[in-house]
N, C-alpha and C positions, 0 to 999 in steps of 0.2 A: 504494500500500500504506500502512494506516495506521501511524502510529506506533506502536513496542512501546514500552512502557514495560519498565525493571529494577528486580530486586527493591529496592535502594535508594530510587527513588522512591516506591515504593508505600510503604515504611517513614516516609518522611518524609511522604508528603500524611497516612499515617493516624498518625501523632504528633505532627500540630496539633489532630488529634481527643481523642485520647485520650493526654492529658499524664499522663507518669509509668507509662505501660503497657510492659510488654516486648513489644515487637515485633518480628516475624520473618517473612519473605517470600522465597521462593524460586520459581525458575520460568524460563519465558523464553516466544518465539513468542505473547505472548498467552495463555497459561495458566499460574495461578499457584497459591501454595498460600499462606495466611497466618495466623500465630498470634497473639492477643493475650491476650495475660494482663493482665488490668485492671479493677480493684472497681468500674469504672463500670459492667458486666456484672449487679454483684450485684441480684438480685431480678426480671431480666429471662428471659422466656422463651427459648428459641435463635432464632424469629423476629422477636421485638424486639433481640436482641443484631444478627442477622445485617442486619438494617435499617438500623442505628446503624451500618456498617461500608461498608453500599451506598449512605447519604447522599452519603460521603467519595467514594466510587468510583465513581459513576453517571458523571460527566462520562468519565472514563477509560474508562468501558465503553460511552456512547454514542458516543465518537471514535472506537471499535473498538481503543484501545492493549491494552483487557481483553479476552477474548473469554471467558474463564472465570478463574473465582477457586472455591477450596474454602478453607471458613474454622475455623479450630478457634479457639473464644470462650470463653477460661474466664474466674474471678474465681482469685484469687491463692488462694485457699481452695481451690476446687475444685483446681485446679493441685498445691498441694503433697501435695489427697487422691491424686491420679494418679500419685505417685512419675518423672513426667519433669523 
């Protein structure tokens, strides 16, 4: 069986990515859920956002510790527009 990774790790492989983003990860068994709020975002499509996020995560998702990830990718803007 492969390795699961926790939400913790996923927070730290994707916060040598994206310095200074809030980050948040929950989940477990290989399915996970994760939020980044970070202006590296600004100007990017959600397919160029959600790429920049599977660079980081590909190795974890071809060892099978990912089996699934759903990602919500704002910019700090967008974010304070959404009132969460």
């Amino acid at each position: 069986m492969p390795f699961d990774m926790n939400p913790k790790e996923i927070e730290k492989a994707l916060s040598a990515e994206f310095e200074g983003a809030d980050i948040t990860a929950a989940g477990a068994d290989g399915k996970y859920q994760v939020r980044i709020i970070s202006d590296a975002f600004a100007g990017l499509n959600a397919v160029k956002r959600q790429q920049s996020v599977y660079r980081v995560l590909n190795p974890h998702i071809a060892s099978g510790a990912i089996h699934a990830i759903s990602m919500q990718l704002l910019t700090r803007e967008e974010h304070a527009g959404t009132g969460n």
